[in-house]
C-alpha positions as CSV (number, residue, x, y, z in Angstrom):
1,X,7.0,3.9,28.6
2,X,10.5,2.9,27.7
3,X,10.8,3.0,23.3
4,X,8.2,5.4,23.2
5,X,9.4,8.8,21.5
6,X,9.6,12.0,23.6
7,X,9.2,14.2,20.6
8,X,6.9,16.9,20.1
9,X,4.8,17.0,16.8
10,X,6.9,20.0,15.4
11,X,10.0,18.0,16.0
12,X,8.4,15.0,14.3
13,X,7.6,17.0,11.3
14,X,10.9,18.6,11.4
15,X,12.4,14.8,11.1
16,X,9.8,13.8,8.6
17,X,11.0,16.9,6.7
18,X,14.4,15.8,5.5
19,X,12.9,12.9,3.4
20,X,11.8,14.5,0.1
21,X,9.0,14.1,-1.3
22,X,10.1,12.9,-4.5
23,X,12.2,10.1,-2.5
24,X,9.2,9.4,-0.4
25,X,7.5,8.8,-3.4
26,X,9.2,5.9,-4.6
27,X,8.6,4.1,-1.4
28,X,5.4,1.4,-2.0
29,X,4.4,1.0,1.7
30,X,5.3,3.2,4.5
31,X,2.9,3.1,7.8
32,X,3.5,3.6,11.1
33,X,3.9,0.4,13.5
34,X,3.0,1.3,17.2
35,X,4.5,-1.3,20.2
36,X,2.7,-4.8,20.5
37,X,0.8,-4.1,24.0
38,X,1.3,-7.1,26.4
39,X,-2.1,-8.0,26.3
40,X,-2.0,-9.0,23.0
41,X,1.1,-10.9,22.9
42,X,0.0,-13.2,25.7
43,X,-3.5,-13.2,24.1
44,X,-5.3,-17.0,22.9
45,X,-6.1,-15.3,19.8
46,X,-4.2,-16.4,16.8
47,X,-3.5,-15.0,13.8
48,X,-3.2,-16.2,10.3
49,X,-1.1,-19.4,10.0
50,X,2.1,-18.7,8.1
51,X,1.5,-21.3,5.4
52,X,-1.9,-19.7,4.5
53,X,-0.4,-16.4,4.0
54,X,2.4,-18.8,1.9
55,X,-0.3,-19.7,-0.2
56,X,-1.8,-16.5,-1.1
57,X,1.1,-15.1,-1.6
58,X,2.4,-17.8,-4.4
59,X,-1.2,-17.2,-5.6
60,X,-1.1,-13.7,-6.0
61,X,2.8,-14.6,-7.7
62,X,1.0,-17.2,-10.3
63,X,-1.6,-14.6,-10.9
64,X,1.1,-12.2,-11.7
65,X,3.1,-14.2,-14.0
66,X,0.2,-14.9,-16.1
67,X,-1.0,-11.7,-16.2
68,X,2.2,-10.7,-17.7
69,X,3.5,-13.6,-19.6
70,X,3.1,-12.0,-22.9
71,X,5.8,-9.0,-21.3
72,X,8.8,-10.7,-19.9
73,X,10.6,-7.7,-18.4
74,X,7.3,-7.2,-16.1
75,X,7.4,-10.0,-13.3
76,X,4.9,-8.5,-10.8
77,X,2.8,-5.5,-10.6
78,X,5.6,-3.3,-9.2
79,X,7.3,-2.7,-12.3
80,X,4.0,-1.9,-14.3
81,X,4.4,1.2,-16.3
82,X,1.3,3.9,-17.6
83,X,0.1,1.4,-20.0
84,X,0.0,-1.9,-17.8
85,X,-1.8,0.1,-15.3
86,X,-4.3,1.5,-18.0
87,X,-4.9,-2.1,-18.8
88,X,-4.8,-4.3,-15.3
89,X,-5.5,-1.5,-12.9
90,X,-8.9,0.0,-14.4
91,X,-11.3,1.2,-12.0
92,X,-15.0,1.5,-11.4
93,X,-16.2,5.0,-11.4
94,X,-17.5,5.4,-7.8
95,X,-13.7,3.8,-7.1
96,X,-12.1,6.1,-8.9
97,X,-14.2,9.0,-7.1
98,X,-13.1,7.5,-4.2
99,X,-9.2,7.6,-5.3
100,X,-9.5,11.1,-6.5
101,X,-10.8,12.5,-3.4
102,X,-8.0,10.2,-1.3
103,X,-5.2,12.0,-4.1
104,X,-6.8,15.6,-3.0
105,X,-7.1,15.2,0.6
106,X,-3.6,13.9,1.0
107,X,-1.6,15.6,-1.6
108,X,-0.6,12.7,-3.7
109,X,1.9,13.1,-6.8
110,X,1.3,11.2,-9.8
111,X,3.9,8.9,-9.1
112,X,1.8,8.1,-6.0
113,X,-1.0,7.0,-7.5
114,X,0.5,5.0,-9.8
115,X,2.1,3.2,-6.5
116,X,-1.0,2.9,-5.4
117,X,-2.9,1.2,-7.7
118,X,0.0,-1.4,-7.9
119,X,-0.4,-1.9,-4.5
120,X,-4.3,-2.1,-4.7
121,X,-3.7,-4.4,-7.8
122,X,-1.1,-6.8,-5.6
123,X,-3.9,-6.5,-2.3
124,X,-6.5,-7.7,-4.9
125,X,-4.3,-10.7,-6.3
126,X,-4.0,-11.5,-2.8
127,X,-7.5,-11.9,-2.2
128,X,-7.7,-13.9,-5.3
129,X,-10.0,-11.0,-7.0
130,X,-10.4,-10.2,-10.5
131,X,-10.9,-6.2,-10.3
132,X,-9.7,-4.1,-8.3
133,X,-12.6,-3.1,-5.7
134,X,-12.9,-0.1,-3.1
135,X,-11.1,-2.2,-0.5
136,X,-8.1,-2.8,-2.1
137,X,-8.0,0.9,-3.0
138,X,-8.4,1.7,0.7
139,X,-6.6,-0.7,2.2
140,X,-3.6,0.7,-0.4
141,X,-4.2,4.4,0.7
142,X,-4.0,3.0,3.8
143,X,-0.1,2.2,3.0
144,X,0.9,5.8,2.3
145,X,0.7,7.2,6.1
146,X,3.7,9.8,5.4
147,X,2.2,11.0,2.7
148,X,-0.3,12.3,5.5
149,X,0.0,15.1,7.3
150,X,-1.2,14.0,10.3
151,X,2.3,15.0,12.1
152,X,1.2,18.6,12.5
């Protein structure tokens, strides 16, 4: 299929390699994006409407300005340090269970965690939720694919 890599795994890995872990780190999102299959692209099926996603996005932005009025250098969740994320990102204890086990089974540094639960925090503001819950974890885990080692 034309696009489609001819690399073995090792050679992946080897690639995958040269970005350090520390750099890889201070990425928020990285997942892997396979081809849109024809099928889909000629499919009746429609996804959501791009003023909806609009929406909840300025949502999730108003959300985050008033969470954080009282600190103007903080604008959004991204730029949370420890004690923000003590304060807006506390977790239930089965959620948390399910966060350390996802921090065992894939490796994750500190500094990941803290990117995820500022991602988890910005997934929930998108749904318009209070707390954090298990899918916004999950979904966020989700997010760190190269932090995986699923290349092997």
């Amino acid at each position: 299929m034309p696009g489609e890599s001819r690399c073995s795994p090792h050679e992946i890995q080897n690639y995958l390699g040269r970005i350090s872990g520390p750099l890889l780190d201070r990425i928020d999102l990285h997942i892997e994006v396979p081809p849109v299959q024809f099928r889909e692209i000629t499919s009746d099926r429609t996804g959501e409407d791009s003023r909806q996603i609009r929406d909840r996005v300025v949502a999730a932005r108003r959300r985050q300005q008033e969470r954080f009025k009282e600190r103007p250098k903080i604008t959004c969740n991204a730029r949370m340090n420890t004690r923000e994320l003590k304060q807006h990102c506390r977790l239930e204890p089965a959620i948390l269970e399910l966060l350390k086990f996802a921090m065992a089974d894939l490796n994750l540094s500190a500094r990941a965690y803290d990117r995820v639960l500022k991602v988890a925090r910005t997934i929930a503001d998108l749904a318009g939720a209070e707390e954090i819950a298990g899918e916004h974890i999950s979904e966020a885990i989700q997010y760190r694919s190269l932090d995986r080692q699923l290349w092997t």
